[in-house]
C-alpha positions as CSV (number, residue, x, y, z in Angstrom):
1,X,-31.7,-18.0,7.2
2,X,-30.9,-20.7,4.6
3,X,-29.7,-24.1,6.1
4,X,-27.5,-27.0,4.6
5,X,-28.9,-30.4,4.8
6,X,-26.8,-32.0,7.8
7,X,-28.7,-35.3,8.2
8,X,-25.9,-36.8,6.1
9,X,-23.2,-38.3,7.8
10,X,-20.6,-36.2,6.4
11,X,-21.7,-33.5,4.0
12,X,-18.4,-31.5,2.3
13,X,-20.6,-29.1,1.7
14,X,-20.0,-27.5,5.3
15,X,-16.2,-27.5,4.0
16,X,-16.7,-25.9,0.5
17,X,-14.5,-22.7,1.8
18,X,-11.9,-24.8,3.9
19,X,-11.5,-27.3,1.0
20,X,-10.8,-24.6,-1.6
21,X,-8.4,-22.9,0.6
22,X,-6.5,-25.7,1.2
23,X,-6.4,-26.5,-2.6
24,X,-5.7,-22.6,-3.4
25,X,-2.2,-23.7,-0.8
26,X,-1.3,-26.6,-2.7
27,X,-2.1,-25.4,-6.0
28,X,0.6,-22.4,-5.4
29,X,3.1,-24.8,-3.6
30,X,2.7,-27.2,-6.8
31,X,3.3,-23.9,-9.4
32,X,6.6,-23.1,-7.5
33,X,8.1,-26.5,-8.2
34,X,7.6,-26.8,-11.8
35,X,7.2,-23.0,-12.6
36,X,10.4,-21.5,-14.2
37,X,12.6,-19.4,-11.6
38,X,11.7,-16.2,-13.2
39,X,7.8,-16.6,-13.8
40,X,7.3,-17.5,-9.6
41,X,6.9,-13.6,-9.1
42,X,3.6,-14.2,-10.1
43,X,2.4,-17.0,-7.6
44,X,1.8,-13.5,-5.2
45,X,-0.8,-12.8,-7.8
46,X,-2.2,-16.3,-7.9
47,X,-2.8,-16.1,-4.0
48,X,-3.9,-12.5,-3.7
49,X,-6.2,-13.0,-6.8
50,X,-7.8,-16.8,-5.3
51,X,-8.6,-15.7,-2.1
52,X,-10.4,-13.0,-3.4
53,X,-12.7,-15.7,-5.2
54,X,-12.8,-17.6,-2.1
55,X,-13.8,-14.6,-0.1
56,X,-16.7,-14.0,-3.1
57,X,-18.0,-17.5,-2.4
58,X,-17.9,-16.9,1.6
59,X,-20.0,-14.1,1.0
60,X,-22.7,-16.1,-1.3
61,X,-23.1,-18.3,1.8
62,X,-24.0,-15.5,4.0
63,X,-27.2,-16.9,6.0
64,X,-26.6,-20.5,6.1
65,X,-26.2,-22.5,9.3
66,X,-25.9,-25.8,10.3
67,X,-23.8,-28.8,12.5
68,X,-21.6,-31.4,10.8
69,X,-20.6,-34.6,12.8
70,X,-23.3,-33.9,15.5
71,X,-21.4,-30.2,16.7
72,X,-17.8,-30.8,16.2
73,X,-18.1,-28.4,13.3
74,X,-20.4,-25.2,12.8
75,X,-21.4,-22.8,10.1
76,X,-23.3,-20.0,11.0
77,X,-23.0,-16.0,10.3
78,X,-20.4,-15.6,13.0
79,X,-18.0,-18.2,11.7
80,X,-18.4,-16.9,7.9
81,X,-17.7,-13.2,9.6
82,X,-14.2,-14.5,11.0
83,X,-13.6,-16.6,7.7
84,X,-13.8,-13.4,5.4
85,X,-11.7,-11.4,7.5
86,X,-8.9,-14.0,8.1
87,X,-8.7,-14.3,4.3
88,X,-9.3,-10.2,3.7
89,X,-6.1,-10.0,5.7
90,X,-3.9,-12.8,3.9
91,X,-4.9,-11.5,0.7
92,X,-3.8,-7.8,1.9
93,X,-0.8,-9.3,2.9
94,X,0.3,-11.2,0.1
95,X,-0.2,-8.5,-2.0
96,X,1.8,-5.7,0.5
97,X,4.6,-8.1,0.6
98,X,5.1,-9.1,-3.0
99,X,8.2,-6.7,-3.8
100,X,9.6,-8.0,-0.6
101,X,9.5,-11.6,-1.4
102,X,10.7,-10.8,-4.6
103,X,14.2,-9.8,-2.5
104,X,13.2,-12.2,0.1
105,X,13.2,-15.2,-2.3
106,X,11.2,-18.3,-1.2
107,X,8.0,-17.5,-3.1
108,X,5.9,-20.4,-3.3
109,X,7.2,-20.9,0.4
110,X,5.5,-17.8,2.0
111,X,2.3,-17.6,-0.1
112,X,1.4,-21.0,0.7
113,X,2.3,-21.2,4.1
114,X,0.2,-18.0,4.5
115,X,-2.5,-19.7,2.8
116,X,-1.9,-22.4,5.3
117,X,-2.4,-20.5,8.0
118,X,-5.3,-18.7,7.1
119,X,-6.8,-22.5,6.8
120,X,-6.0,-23.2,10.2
121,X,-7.7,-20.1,11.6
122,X,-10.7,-20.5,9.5
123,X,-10.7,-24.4,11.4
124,X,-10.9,-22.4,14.5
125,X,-13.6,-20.4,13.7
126,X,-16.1,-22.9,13.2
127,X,-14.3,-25.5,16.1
128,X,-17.2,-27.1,17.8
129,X,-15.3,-29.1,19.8
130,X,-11.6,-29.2,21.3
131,X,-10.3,-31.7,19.0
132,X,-11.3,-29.5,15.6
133,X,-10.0,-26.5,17.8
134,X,-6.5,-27.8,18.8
135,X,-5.9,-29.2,15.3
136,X,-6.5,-25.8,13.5
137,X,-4.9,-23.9,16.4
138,X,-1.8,-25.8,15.7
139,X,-2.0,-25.5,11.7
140,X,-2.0,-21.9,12.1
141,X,1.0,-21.8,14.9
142,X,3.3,-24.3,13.0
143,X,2.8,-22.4,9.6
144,X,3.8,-19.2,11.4
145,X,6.7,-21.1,13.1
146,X,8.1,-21.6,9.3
147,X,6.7,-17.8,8.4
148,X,9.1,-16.7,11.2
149,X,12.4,-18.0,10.4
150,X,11.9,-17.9,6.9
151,X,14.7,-15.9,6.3
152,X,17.2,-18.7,7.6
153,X,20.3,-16.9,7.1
154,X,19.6,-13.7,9.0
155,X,20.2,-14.1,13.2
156,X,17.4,-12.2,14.2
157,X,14.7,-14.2,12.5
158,X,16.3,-17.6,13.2
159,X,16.3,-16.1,16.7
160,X,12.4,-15.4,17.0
161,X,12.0,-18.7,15.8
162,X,13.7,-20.5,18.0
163,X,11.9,-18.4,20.7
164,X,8.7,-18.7,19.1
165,X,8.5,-22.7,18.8
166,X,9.7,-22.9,22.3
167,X,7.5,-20.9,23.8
168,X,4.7,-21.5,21.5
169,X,4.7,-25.1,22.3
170,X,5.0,-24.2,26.0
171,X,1.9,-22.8,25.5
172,X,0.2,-25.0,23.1
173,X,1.2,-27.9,25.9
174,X,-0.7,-25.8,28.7
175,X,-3.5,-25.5,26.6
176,X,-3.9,-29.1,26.1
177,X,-4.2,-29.8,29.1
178,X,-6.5,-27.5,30.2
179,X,-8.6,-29.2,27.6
180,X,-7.9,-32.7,28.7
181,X,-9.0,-31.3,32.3
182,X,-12.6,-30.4,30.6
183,X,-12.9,-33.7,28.9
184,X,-11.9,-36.0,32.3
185,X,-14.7,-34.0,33.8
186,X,-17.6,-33.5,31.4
187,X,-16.7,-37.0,29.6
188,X,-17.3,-34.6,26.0
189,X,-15.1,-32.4,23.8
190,X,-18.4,-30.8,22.2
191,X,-18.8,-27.8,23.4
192,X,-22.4,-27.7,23.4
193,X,-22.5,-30.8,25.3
194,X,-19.9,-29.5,28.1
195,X,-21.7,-26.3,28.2
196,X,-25.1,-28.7,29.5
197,X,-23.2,-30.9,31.7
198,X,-21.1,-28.1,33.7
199,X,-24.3,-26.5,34.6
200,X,-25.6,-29.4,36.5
201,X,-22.1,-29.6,38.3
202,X,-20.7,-27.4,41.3
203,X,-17.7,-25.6,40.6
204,X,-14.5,-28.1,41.9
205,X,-10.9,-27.5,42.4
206,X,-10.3,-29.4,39.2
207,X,-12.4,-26.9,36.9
208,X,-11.0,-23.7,38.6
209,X,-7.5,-25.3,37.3
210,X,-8.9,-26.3,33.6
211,X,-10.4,-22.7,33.2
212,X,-6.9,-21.0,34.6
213,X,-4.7,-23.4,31.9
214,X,-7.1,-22.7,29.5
215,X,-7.4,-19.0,29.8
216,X,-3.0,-19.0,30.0
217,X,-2.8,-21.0,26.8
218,X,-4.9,-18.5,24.8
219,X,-3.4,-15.8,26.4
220,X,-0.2,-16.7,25.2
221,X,-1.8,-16.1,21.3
222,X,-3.4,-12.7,21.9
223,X,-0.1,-11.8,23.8
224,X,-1.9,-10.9,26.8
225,X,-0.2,-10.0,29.7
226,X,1.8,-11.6,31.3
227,X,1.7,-14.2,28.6
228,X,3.2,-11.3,26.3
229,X,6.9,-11.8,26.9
230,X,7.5,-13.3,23.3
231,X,6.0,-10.6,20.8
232,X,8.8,-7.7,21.2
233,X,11.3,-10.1,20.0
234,X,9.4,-12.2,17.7
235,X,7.9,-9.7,16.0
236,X,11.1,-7.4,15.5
237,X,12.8,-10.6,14.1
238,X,10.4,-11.9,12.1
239,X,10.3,-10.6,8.4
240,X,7.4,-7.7,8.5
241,X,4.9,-8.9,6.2
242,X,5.1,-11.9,8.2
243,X,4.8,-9.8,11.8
244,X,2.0,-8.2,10.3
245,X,0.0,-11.1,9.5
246,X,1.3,-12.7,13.4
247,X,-0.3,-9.7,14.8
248,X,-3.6,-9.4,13.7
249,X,-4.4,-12.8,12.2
250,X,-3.2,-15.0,15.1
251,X,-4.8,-12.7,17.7
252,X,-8.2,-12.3,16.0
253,X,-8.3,-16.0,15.0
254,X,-7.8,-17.0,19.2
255,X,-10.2,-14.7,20.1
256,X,-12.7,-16.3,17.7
257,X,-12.1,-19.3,19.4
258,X,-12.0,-17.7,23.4
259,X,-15.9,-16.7,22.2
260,X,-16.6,-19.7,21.0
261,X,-14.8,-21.8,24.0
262,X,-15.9,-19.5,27.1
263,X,-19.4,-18.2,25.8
264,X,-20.6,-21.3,24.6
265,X,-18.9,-24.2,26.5
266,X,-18.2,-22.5,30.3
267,X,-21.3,-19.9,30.3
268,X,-22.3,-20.3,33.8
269,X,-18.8,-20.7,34.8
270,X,-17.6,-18.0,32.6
271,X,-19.7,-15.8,34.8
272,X,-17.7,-15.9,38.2
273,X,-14.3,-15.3,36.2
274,X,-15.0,-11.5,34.6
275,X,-13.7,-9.6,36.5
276,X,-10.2,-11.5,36.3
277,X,-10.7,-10.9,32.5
278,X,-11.4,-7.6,33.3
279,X,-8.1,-6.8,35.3
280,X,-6.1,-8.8,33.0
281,X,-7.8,-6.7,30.3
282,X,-6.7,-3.4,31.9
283,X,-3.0,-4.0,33.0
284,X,-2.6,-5.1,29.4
285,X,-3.8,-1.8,28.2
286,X,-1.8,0.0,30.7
287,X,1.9,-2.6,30.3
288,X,1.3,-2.5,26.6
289,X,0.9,1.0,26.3
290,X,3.5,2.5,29.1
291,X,6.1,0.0,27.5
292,X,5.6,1.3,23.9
293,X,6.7,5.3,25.3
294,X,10.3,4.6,25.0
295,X,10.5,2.4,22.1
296,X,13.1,3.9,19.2
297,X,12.4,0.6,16.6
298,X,9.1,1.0,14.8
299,X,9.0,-2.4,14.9
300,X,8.7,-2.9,18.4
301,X,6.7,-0.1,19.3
302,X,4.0,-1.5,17.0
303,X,4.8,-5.0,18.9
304,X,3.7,-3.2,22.1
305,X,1.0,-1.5,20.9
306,X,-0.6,-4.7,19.5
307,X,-0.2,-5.9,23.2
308,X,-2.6,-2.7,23.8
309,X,-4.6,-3.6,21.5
310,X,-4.8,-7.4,22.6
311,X,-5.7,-6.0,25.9
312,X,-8.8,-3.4,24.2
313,X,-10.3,-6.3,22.3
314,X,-10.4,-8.3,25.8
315,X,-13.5,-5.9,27.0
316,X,-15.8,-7.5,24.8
317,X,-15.2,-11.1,26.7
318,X,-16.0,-9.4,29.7
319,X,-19.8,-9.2,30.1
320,X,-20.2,-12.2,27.3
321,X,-22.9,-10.6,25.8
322,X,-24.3,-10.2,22.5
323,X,-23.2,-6.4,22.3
324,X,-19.7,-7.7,23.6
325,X,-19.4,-10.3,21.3
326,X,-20.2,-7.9,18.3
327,X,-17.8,-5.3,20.0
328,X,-14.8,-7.6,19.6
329,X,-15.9,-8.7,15.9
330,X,-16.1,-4.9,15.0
331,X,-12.6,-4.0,16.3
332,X,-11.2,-6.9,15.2
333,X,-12.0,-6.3,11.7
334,X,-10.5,-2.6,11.4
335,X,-7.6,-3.6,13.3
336,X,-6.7,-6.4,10.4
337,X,-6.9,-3.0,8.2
338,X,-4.8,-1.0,10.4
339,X,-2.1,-3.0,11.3
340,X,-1.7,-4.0,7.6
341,X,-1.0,-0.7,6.7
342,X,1.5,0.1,9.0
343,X,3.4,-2.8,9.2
344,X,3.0,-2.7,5.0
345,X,4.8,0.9,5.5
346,X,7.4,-0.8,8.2
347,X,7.9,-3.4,5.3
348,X,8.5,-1.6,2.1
349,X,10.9,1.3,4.6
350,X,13.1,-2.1,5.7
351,X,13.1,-3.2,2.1
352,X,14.7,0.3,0.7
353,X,16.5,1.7,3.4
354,X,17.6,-1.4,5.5
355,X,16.7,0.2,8.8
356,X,13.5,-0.2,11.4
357,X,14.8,2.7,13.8
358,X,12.3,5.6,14.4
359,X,15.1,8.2,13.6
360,X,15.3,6.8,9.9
361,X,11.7,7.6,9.0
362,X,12.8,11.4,10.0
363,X,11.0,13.4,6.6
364,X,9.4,10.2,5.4
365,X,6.3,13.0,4.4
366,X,8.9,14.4,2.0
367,X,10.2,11.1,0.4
368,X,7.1,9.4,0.5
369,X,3.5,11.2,1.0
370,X,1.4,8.3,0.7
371,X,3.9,5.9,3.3
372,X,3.5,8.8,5.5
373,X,-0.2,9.7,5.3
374,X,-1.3,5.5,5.4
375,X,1.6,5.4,8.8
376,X,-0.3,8.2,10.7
377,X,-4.0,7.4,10.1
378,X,-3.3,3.5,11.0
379,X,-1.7,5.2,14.0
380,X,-4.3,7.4,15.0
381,X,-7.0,4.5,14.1
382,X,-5.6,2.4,16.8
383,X,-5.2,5.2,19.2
384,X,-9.0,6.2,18.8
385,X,-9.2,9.5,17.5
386,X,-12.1,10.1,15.7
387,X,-13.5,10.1,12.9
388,X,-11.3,7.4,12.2
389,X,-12.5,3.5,12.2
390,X,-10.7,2.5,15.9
391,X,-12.7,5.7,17.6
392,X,-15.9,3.2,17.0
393,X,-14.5,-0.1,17.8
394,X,-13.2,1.1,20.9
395,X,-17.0,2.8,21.4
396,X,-18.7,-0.5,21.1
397,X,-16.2,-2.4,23.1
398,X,-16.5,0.1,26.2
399,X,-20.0,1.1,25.5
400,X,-21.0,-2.8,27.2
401,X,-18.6,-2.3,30.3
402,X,-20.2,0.9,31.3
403,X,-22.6,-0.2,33.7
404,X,-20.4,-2.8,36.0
405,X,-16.7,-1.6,34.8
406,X,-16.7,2.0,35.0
407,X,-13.0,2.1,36.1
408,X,-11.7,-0.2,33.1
409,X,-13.7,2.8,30.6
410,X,-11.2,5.1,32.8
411,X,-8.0,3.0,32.0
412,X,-9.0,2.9,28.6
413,X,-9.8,6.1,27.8
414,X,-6.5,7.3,29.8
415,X,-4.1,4.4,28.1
416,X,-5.8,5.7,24.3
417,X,-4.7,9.5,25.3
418,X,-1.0,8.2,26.8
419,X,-0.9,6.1,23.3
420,X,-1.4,9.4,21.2
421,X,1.6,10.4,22.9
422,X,4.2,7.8,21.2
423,X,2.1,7.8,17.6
424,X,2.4,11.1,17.2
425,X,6.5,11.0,17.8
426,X,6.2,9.3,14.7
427,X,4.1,11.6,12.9
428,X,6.3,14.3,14.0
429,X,9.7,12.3,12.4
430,X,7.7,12.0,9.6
431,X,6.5,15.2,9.2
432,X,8.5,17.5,11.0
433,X,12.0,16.1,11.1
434,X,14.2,17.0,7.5
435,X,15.1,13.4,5.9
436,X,18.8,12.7,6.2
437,X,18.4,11.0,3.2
438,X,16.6,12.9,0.9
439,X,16.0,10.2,-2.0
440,X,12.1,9.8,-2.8
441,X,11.1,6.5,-2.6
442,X,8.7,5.0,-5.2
443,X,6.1,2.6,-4.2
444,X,5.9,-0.3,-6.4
445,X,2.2,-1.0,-7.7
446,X,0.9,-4.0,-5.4
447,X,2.3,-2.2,-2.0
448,X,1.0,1.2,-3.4
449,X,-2.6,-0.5,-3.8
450,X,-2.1,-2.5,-0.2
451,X,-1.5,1.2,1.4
452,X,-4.7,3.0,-0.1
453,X,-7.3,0.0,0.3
454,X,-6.1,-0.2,4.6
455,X,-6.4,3.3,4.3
456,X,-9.6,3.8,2.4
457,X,-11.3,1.2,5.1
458,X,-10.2,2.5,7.6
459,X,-11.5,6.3,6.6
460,X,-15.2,4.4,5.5
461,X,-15.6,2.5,8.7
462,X,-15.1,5.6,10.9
463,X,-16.8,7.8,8.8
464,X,-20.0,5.6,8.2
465,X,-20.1,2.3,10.3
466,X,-23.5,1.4,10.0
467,X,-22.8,-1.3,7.2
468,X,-20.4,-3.0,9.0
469,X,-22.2,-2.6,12.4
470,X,-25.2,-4.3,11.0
471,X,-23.3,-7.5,9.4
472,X,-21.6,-7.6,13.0
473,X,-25.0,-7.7,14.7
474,X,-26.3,-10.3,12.5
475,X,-23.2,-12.6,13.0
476,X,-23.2,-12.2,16.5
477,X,-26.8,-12.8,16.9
478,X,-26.5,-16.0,15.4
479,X,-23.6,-16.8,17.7
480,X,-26.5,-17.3,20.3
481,X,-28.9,-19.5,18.5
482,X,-26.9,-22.7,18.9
């Protein structure tokens, strides 16, 4: 494994990928102020097409590891891993949402902003301390507070906004101080340093409380239950391409972090508290799922089934192993692809026909094959049915839990087979159900190529998952050296 040269006191270096992002979000804020009106349709292209290069240079510096400002910021395999996939995504997205920002308006506003954010998750995955965590916690929350209400004159996404910053910073506030509880006791915010000096300390009163405001505040951004009482709303209100990018970007970048934070700072203590993950894990399988039945929007029924979702990812932080830890970086991964290309489909159906209610998608098959076909296998991904990609992930997350959580493998295999159920209502308006409608609807270019990449990975990874099961392996195995 190749290694920068740390002994400097600050060495950019360590920041080539963060620095070029955040000049990648400037440079595209810049071209929408002195670009003409009609030539910022093409600042989509400009962030889809530079964080593709970015993602090029991530994957040149595959194998290097290292420390910068003695811990506070790391680069190893694992925090690459969650850097290409936060930037996979926002490139997906900016280029599945280009003919609705086009009608949206606001271009340079939402591709830099989603550049933004994507910089703020990429600061959480290499956090090394609470301070670096926080701060890119709070870039990524803030630019999705703007993402939200972007559309300032419609009720519903001014709405989610308002409920989102409120409860957002309700969150972010608990969080805090949950972290402020871990630095009055351990006198550090480096993780590495907290880890050592908890494990020479009994477990007090005062620790008990940090770990439960920590573990609230985090759960608030994987919409965990109960902390999930904000994503139905928010995510029906938001504009899609934004919800999209809320519901697979936010949650994968926190859970980078809850590795990183429990695994590495609290491993002794972490210990004594799995089997509270492990409940919490299971009634947010079962509330996420139950919940999603009797949901007629699309919108929210993909809202509760990313609660689900939240909740199947959450088995890998049980045992905090090595195998759970690459369980979580594997789903993660094809649930960026799935989610993008159903909430692409829920996107580009709002932006021709106006409407997000289940019995408007009745004959979709007929109007729109490809929609259709991309809807169903996203579906079916995240419901597990093999030989699609979530069929695997959802094998290596319970695969680890066998042994001690039997009756969590029950609950999950009984919650995928109930959420077959409400995915397959859908398939059957889509497939079964004559359009009322009957107007074909033609998929512009980028949204066409968003729906048959999502598609295509998700086919690949099912089919053959060894290449992505050995770069997981080797990113999580590195998670343990430090």
């Amino acid at each position: 494994m190749n290694s920068i040269d740390f002994t400097m006191p600050f060495n950019p270096a360590a920041l080539t990928l963060e620095l070029l992002v955040a000049g990648l979000g400037l440079l595209v804020l810049i071209l929408g102020l002195i670009a003409p009106r009609n030539a910022r349709r093409g600042l989509g292209w400009v962030g889809f097409l530079g964080l593709l290069g970015i993602t090029a240079v991530a994957v040149s510096m595959w194998g290097q590891s290292g420390q910068l400002l003695e811990g506070m910021y790391l680069l190893d395999n694992y925090a690459l891993f969650w850097k290409i996939t936060f930037m996979l995504a926002a490139a997906l997205v900016i280029l599945g949402s280009m003919r609705y920002v086009d009608d949206m308006g606001h271009h340079a506003e939402y591709y830099s902003i989603t550049i933004f954010a994507t910089l703020g998750m990429m600061v959480m995955a290499s956090a090394g301390d609470f301070i670096t965590m926080y701060m890119g916690l709070e870039l990524m929350t803030i630019a999705f507070i703007v993402l939200v209400c972007l559309r300032k004159f419609d009720n519903k996404s001014v709405e989610a906004g308002i409920k989102y910053i409120l409860l957002a910073g309700m969150s972010s506030a608990v969080l805090l101080y949950g972290l402020s509880l871990l630095y009055g006791l351990t006198g550090s915010v480096i993780m590495l340093d907290v880890s050592r000096i908890i494990a020479l300390q009994p477990v007090t009163p005062a620790l008990i409380l940090a770990l439960v405001l920590v573990i609230a505040g985090l759960g608030f951004k994987i919409s965990a239950v109960p902390f999930h009482m904000w994503s139905p709303d928010v995510y029906e209100g938001a504009p899609t391409p934004v919800t999209s990018f809320l519901a697979m970007g936010s949650k994968a970048a926190s859970f980078a972090i809850m590795l990183r934070l429990f695994i590495t700072a609290l491993p002794g203590v972490w210990e004594n508290w799995a089997m509270v993950i492990a409940i919490l894990a299971g009634v947010t399988i079962i509330v996420g799922n139950l919940v999603a039945i009797p949901q007629t929007n699309v919108k929210r029924l993909l809202a509760y089934s990313s609660i689900a979702q939240a909740g199947y990812i959450m088995v890998g932080l049980v045992t905090a192993s090595q195998a759970g830890v690459k369980g979580v970086m594997f789903y993660a991964f094809l649930y960026v692809f799935a989610t993008i290309g159903a909430f692409t489909v829920a996107a580009y159906f709002y932006n021709v026909t106006g409407s997000d209610e289940l019995k408007d998608y009745a004959g979709l098959s007929q109007r729109s094959p490809l929609m259709a076909a991309v809807l169903l296998i996203a579906m079916l991904s995240m419901a597990g049915i093999p030989p699609l990609a979530g069929f695997m992930g959802k094998f290596y997350l319970f695969i680890t839990i066998v042994d001690g959580y039997l009756w969590l493998v029950f609950i999950g295999l009984i919650m995928s087979m109930v959420s077959v159920y409400y995915y397959l209502r859908v398939a059957l308006v889509m497939y079964r159900d004559k359009p009322v409608d009957p107007t074909p609807i033609s998929v512009s270019s980028p949204v066409a190529l968003t729906l048959i990449v999502t598609m295509v990975v998700t086919l690949f990874i099912g089919i053959y998952p060894g290449p992505l099961s050995e770069v997981v392996n080797n990113a999580a195995h590195t998670f343990f050296l430090h």
